[in-house]
C-alpha positions in Angstrom: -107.6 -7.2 -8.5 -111.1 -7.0 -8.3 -113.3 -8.8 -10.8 -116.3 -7.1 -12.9 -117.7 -5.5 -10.5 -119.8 -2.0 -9.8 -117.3 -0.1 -8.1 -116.4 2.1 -10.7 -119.8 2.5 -12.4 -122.3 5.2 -11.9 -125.1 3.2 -13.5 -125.9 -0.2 -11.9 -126.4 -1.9 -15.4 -122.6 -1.2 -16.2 -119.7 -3.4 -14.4 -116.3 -2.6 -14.5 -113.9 -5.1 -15.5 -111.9 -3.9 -12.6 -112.3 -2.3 -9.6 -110.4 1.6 -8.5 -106.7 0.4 -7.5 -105.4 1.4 -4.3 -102.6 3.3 -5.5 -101.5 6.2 -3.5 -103.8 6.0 -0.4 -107.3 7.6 0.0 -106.2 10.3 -1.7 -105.2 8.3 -4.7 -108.4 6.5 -4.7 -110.6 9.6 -4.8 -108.6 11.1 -7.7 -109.0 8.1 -10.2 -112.7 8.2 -8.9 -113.0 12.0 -10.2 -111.1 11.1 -13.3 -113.3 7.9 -14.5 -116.2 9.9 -13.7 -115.3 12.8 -15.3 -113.7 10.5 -18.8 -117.3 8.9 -18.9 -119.3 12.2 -18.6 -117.3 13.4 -21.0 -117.4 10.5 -24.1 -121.0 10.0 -23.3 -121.1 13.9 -24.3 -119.3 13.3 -27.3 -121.2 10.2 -28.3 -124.6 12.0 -27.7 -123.4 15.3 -29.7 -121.9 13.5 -32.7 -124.5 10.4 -33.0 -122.0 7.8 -32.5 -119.0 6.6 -31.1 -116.7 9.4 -30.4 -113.5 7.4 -31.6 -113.5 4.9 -34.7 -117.1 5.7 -35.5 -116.7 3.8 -38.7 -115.5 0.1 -39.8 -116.5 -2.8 -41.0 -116.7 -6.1 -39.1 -115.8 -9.5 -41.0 -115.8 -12.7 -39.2 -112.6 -14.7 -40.0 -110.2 -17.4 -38.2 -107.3 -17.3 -35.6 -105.1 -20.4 -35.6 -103.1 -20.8 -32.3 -99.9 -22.6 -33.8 -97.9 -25.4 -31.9 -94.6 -23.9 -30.4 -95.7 -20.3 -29.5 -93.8 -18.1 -27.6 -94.3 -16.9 -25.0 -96.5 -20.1 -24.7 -98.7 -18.5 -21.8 -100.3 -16.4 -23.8 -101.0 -18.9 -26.9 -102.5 -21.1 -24.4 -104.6 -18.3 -22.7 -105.9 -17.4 -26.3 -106.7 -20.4 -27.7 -108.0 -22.6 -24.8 -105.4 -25.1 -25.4 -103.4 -28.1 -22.9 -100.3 -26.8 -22.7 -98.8 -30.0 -23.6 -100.5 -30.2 -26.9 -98.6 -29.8 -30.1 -101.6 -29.1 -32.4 -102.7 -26.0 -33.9 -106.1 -24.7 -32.6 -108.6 -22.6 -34.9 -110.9 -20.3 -33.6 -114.0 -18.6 -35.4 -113.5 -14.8 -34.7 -115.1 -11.6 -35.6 -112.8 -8.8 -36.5 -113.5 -5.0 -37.0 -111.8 -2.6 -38.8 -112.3 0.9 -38.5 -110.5 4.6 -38.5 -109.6 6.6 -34.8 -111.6 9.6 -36.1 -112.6 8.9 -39.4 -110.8 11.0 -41.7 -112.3 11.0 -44.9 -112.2 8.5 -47.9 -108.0 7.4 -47.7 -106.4 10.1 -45.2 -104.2 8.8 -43.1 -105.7 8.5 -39.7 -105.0 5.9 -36.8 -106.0 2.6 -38.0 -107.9 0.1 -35.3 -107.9 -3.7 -35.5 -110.3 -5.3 -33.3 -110.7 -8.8 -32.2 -113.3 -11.1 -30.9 -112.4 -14.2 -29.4 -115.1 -17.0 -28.7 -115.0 -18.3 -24.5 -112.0 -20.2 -24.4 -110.3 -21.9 -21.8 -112.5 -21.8 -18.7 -113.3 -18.0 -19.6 -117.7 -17.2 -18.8 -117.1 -14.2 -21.7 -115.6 -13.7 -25.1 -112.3 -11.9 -25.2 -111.8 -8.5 -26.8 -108.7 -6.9 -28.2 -107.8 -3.8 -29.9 -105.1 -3.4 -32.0 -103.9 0.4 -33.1 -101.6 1.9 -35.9 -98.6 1.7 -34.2 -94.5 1.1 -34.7 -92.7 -2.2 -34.4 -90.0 -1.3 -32.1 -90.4 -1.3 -28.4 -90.6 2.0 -27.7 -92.7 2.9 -30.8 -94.9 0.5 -30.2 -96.3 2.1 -27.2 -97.6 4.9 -29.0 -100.1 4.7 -31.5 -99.4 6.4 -35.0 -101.5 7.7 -38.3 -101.5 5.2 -41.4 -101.9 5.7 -45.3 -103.1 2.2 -45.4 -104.1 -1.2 -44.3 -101.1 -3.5 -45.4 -98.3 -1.0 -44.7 -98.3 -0.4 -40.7 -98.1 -2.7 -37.9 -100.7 -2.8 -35.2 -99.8 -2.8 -31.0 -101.9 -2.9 -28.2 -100.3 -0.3 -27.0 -101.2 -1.0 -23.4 -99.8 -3.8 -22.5 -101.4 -6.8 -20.8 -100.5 -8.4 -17.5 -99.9 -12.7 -17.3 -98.8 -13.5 -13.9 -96.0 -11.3 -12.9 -95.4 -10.4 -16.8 -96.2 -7.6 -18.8 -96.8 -8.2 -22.6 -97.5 -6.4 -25.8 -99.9 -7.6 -28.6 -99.0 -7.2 -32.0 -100.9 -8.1 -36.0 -98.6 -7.4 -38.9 -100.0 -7.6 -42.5 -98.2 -10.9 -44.0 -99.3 -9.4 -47.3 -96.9 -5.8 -47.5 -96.7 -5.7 -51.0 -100.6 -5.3 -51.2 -102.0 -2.0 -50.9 -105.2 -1.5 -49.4 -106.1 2.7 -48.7 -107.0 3.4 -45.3 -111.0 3.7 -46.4 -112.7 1.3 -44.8 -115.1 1.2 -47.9 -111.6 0.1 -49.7 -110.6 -2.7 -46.9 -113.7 -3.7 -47.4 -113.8 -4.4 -51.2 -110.2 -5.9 -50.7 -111.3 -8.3 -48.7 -114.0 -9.2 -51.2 -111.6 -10.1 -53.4 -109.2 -11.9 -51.2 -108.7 -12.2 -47.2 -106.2 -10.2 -45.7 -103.5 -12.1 -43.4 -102.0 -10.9 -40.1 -99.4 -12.5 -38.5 -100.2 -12.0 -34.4 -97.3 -11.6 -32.5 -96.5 -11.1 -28.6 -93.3 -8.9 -26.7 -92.4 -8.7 -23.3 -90.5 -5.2 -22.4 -87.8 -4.7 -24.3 -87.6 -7.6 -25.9 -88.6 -8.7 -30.0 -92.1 -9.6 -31.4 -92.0 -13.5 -31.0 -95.2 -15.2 -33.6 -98.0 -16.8 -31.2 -100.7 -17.4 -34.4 -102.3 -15.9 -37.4 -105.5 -14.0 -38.0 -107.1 -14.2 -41.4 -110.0 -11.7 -42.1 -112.3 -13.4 -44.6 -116.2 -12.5 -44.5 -117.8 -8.8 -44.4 -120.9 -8.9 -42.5 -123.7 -6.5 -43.4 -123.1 -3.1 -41.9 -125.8 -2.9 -40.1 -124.0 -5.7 -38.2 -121.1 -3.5 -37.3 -123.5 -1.0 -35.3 -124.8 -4.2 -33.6 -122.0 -5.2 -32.1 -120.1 -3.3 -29.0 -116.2 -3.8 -28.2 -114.9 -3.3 -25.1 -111.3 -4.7 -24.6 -111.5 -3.6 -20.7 -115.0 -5.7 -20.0 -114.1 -8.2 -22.4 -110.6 -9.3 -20.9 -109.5 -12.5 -20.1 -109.4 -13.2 -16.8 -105.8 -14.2 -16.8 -104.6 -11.8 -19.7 -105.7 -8.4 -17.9 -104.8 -4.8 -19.2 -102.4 -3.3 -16.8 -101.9 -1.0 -15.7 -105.3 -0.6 -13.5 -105.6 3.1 -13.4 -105.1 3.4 -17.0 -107.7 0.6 -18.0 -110.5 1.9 -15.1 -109.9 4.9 -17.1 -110.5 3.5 -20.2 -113.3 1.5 -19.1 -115.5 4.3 -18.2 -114.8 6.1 -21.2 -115.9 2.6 -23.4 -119.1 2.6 -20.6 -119.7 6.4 -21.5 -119.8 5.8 -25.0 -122.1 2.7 -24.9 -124.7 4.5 -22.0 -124.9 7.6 -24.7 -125.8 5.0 -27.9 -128.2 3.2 -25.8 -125.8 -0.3 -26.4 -126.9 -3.2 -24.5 -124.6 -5.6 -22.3 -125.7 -8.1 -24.7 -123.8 -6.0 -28.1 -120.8 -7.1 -25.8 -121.7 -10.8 -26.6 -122.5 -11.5 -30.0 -120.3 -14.0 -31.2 -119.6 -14.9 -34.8 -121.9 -16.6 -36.4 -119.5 -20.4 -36.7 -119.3 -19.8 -32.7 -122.8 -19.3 -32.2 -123.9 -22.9 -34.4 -121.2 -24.5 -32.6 -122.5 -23.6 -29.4 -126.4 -23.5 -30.0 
């Protein structure tokens, strides 16, 4: 797999977490080059007509915590996400920023499809911080491939969806809400207040094919930032990948990738938006 390089970009200021797979010969290879072309054109459209991002315009980003517990499972990935020995027995805490936002912004507390994104400080030999989105999803395995509209914050579960590759593996990221029986709209003004008042709790969870959520941590969401933090900051879960825990498969994330690099090229985003770190992170390592 190639690393970030330019191979799929059209504008030299954009890498691409991965390079065009070879799959299916040259002719294979020019049709993914047409379609990540044609995905970034397009969202960069979209984000230039409507002002803003073209999918979860809207959130809020909080900075919080994610403690790495001792006796994960699969143990790979708790060690890939926290940094840690894999012989250790302690729990690790990591300063994170989370934001949470709606797929299309539905107004005030319609159900829409609920995002959860993550921001992982450089851990464990990794030069960038780690990205990953988290959608309204189902808890089964095939439901959890498929993202699905929620009412509100606490009473869905959240999948990656696309699942990440670790060695020959492939695994699935989960967050559920540990508190259920507290109701928090889908606004993301009312998320917002909610955690105000108290932090919400997710209990993050990992699943090979076929097989049940096994608990590798817990994410607590405790601080809103200002908002004019949250149009500050740039996610990308395709540049911002860990270079051992990488979205598979390829076609599907160089897809994705251009349409996250369409989006930033048409708000004028930096590289740099990709980068900022919460604020405990950044003390700690200035």
């Amino acid at each position: 797999m190639a690393t970030k390089t330019e191979v799929a970009a059209t504008h030299k200021d954009e890498p691409f977490p991965i390079g065009i797979p070879p799959f299916g010969g040259a002719i294979g290879r020019s049709f993914l080059w047409w379609a990540t072309s044609t995905v970034r054109a397009v969202v960069a459209l979209g984000a230039t007509l409507r002002g803003t991002k073209v999918f979860h315009p809207v959130g809020s980003l909080f900075e919080g915590e994610l403690v790495i517990g001792s006796g994960a499972a699969p143990p790979s990935v708790a060690q890939v996400l926290s940094g840690q020995d894999p012989h250790t027995e302690e729990r690790k805490t990591l300063p994170v920023l989370v934001r949470l936002s709606k797929g299309v912004n539905t107004p005030g507390a319609l159900p829409d499809v609920l995002g959860l994104t993550l921001r992982i400080p450089p851990v464990g030999g990794a030069a960038d911080p780690t990205d990953i989105l988290f959608l309204s999803s189902g808890r089964f395995a095939l439901t959890r491939l498929a993202f699905l509209p929620a009412l509100d914050w606490t009473g869905c579960v959240y999948s990656t969806v696309q699942p990440y590759r670790i060695g020959a593996r492939l695994v699935w990221l989960g967050a559920f809400p540990e508190q259920t029986d507290r109701i928090v709209s889908s606004s993301v003004d009312a998320v917002r207040e909610a955690v105000l008042g108290q932090p919400l709790v997710f209990t993050i969870a990992a699943a090979e094919a076929c097989q049940p959520w096994r608990p590798i941590g817990q994410l607590v969401v405790r601080h809103p930032l200002p908002r004019e933090e949250d149009c500050a900051v740039s996610f990308d879960p395709l540049l911002n990948s860990h270079p051992v825990l990488r979205p598979a498969p390829e076609w599907l994330a160089a897809i994705r990738a251009a349409a996250y690099a369409g989006s930033r090229r048409a708000r004028g985003a930096s590289l740099e938006s990709l980068r900022i770190l919460p604020k405990r992170s950044r003390t700690a390592t200035g």
